[in-house]
N, C-alpha and C positions, 0 to 999 in steps of 0.2 A: 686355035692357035693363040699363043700369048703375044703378049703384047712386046715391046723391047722395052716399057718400063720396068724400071725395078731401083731400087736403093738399100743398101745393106751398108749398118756402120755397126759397132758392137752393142749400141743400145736402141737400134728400130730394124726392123726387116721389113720393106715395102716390096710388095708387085700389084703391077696391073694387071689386068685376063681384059679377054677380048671380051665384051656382053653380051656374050654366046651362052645356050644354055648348057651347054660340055664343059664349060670352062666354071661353072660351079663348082663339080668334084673336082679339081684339076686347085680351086682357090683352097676348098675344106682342107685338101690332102694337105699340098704348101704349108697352110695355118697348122692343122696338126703338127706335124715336121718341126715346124717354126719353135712350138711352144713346146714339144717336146724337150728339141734343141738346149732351151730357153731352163730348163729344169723344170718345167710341167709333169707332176703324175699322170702316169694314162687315164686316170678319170678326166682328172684337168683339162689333158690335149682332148678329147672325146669329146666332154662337152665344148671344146673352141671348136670342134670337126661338126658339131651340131648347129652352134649356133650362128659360125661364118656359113653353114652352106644355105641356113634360113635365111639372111642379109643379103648373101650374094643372090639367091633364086629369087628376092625381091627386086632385088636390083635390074638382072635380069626381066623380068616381066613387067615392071613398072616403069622404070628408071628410063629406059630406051641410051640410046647415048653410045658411043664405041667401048666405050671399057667403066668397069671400076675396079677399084683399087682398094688392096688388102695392107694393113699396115698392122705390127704388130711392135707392140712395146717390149722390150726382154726382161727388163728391172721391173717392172711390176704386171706383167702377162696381159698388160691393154688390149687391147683390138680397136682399130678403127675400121669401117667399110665406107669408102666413099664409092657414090653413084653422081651423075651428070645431072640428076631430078631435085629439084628445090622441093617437092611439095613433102609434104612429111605423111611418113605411115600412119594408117589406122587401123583402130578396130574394128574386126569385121563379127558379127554375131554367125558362130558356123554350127552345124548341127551335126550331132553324134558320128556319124559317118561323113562329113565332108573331105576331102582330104588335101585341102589348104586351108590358109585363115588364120595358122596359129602360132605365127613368127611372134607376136610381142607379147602374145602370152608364156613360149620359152623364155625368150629375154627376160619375164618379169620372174617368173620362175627361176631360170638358171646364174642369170646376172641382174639381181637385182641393183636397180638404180642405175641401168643403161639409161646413156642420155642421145638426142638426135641434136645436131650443131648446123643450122643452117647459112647458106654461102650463097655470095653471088652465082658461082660455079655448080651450084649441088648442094648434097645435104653429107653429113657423115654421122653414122649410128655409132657412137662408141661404149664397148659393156669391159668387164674384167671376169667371166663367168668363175662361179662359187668354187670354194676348193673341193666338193665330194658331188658326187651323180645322189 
């Protein structure tokens, strides 16, 4: 179930998901959408449908906390993901077949120069992922 946060003005489009693990597809789809909306090519939204559901599925399992929150920029196709966890991701060394581990290796890969912004409240992961897959 979503949350009842949300913010919409013509330059951010914010919602919150419950930090539920359903409520990841439920954030990708929204972001997709958003960036589409937003004049994002289908590679573009694809890769924001990738890279918000590796954020949100961290957020999810790490993070703990009632919700995070998806914010997205429209002028320049930002993404922010805030989670309620201060502590900041790491690398995890995964092997050939793992099949976690390798959220900030997409980020580094698809949006290079993601940065993470730490808060009293939490952290926020913000990328701009690349214009091509």
């Amino acid at each position: 179930m979503h949350t009842q946060q949300h913010v919409s003005t013509d330059a951010v489009q914010e919602k919150a998901f419950a930090c539920t693990p359903d409520q990841v597809g439920a954030a990708r789809r929204w972001a997709a959408t958003v960036y589409a909306e937003a004049g994002a090519d289908s590679d573009m939204a694809e890769t924001c449908r990738l890279l918000v559901s590796e954020v949100a599925t961290n957020a999810v399992l790490h993070a703990g906390g009632e919700f995070f929150r998806v914010r997205i920029h429209r002028q320049d196709l930002r993404v922010e993901v805030w989670d309620s966890s201060s502590q900041l991701p790491r690398r995890r060394v995964v092997g050939a077949h793992s099949e976690s581990g390798r959220g900030l290796e997409l980020l580094d890969l698809l949006a290079p120069g993601f940065d993470v912004m730490c808060e009293a409240s939490g952290k926020t992961v913000r990328f701009q992922p690349k214009s091509n897959l």
